[in-house]
C-alpha positions in Angstrom: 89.4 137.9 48.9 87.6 138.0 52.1 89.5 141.0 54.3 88.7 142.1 58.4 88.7 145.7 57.8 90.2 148.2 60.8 88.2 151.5 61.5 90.5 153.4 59.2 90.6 151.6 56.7 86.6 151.5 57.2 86.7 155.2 57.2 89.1 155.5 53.9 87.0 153.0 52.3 83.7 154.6 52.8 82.7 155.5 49.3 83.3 152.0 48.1 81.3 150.1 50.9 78.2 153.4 50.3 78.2 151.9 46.5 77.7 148.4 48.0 74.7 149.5 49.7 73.3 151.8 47.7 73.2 148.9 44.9 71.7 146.6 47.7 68.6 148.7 48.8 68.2 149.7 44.7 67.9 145.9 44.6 65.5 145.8 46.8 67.3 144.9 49.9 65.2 145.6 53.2 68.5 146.4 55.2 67.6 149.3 57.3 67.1 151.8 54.3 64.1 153.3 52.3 64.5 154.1 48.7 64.8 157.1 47.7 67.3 156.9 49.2 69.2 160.4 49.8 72.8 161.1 48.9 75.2 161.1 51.4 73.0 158.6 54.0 75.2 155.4 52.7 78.2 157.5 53.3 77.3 158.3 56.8 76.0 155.1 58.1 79.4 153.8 57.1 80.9 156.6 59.4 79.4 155.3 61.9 80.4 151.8 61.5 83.7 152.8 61.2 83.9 154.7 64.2 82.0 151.3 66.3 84.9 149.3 64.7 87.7 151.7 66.2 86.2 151.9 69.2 86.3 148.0 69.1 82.4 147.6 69.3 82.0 145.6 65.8 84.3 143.8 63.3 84.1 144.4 59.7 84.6 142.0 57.2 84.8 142.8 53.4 85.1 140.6 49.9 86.8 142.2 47.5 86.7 141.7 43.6 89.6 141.3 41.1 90.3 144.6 40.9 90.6 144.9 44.7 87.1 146.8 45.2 84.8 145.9 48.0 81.6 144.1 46.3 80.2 142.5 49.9 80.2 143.4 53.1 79.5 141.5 56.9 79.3 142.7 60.3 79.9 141.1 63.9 78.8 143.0 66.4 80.6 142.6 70.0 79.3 145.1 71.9 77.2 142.9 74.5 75.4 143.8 77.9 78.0 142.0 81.1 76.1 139.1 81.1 76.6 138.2 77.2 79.9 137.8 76.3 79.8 134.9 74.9 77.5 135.9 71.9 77.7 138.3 69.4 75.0 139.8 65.8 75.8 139.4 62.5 74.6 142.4 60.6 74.4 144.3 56.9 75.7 141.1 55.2 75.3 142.7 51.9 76.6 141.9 48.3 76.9 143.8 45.1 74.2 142.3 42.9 77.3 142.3 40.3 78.5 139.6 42.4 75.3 137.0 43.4 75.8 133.6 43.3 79.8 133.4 43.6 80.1 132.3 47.3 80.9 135.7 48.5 78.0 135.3 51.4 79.2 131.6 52.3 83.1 132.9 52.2 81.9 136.3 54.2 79.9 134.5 56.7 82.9 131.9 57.5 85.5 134.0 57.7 83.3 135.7 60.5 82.7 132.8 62.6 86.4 131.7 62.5 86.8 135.2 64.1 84.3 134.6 66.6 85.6 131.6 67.6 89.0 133.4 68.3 87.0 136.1 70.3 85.4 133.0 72.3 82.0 133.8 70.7 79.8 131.0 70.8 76.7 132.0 69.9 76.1 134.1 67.2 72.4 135.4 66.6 70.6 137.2 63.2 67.6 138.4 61.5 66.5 138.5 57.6 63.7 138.8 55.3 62.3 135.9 55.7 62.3 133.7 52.5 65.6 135.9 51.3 68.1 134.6 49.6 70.1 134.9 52.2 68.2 133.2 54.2 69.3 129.9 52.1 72.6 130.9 52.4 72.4 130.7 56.7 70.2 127.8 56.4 72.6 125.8 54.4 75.6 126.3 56.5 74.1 125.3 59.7 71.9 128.2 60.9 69.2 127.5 63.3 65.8 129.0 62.5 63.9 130.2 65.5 61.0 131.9 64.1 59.2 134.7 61.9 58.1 138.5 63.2 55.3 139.1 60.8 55.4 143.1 59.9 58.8 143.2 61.1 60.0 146.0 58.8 59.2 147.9 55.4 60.9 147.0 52.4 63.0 150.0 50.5 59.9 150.9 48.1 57.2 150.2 51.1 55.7 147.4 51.5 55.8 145.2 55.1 57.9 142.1 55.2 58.7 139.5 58.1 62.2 138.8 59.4 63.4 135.5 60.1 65.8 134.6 63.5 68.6 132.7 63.2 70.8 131.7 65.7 74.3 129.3 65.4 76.4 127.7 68.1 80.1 127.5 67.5 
């Protein structure tokens, strides 16, 4: 079940969407972390998510499993500059390796642009590793590739990797 989370529900839920993480980066997910990758750090950055989605700077989506745990997570971010309100990022679409190849990216990702839509966002914009999986998963439901950063970030045990742009007008 895809779920819009509010900020205290974020904030209750924090342990739960840290383990969703911390199995992403263990993975080998280039999401913003480095491995090893220090107790508590998951936990926080989720604090802070949860504190942009009560102040109504991001929406937070979450796919739960059977048992009603969160196994993926997906961001929109609506905090624009004045002369942007139109267009929104889509951040830390993540999903617990337990769950791969279930739909739970295709089902996060359009339950987030429904909500844009609503919002009267119509151009959402992204960046991933290029060549990611996920990057098959934007690319097959209509995700416009602009181009590859070479160097672009490190992945969690190191090495450089690019990042692919993608944009998608609703």
């Amino acid at each position: 079940m895809i779920r819009e989370l509010d900020g205290a529900e974020a904030l209750a839920r924090v342990d739960e969407l840290a383990e969703v993480l911390r199995d992403c980066v263990e993975g080998g997910a280039s999401v913003g972390f480095m491995l090893p990758l220090p107790e508590g750090r998951p936990q926080a950055f989720w604090r802070q998510v949860a504190a942009g989605v009560a102040a109504g700077e991001r929406l937070l989506f979450v796919a739960e499993d059977a048992a009603a745990r969160i196994c993926g997570t997906l961001s929109l971010v609506i905090d624009m500059p004045d002369n942007q309100p139109h267009r929104a990022d889509v951040s830390k679409m993540l999903v617990h390796r337990r769950m791969r190849r279930q739909g739970v990216a295709e089902r996060l990702l359009k339950a987030l642009e429904v909500k844009a839509r609503e919002l009267g966002r119509t151009t959402l914009v992204l960046d991933t590793v290029t060549g990611s999986d996920a990057s098959r998963v934007y690319e097959r439901l209509g995700w416009q590739r602009v181009g590859d950063i070479p160097n672009y970030a490190l992945m969690p045990q190191g090495p450089l990797c690019s990042t692919t742009y993608y944009f998608k007008l609703l």
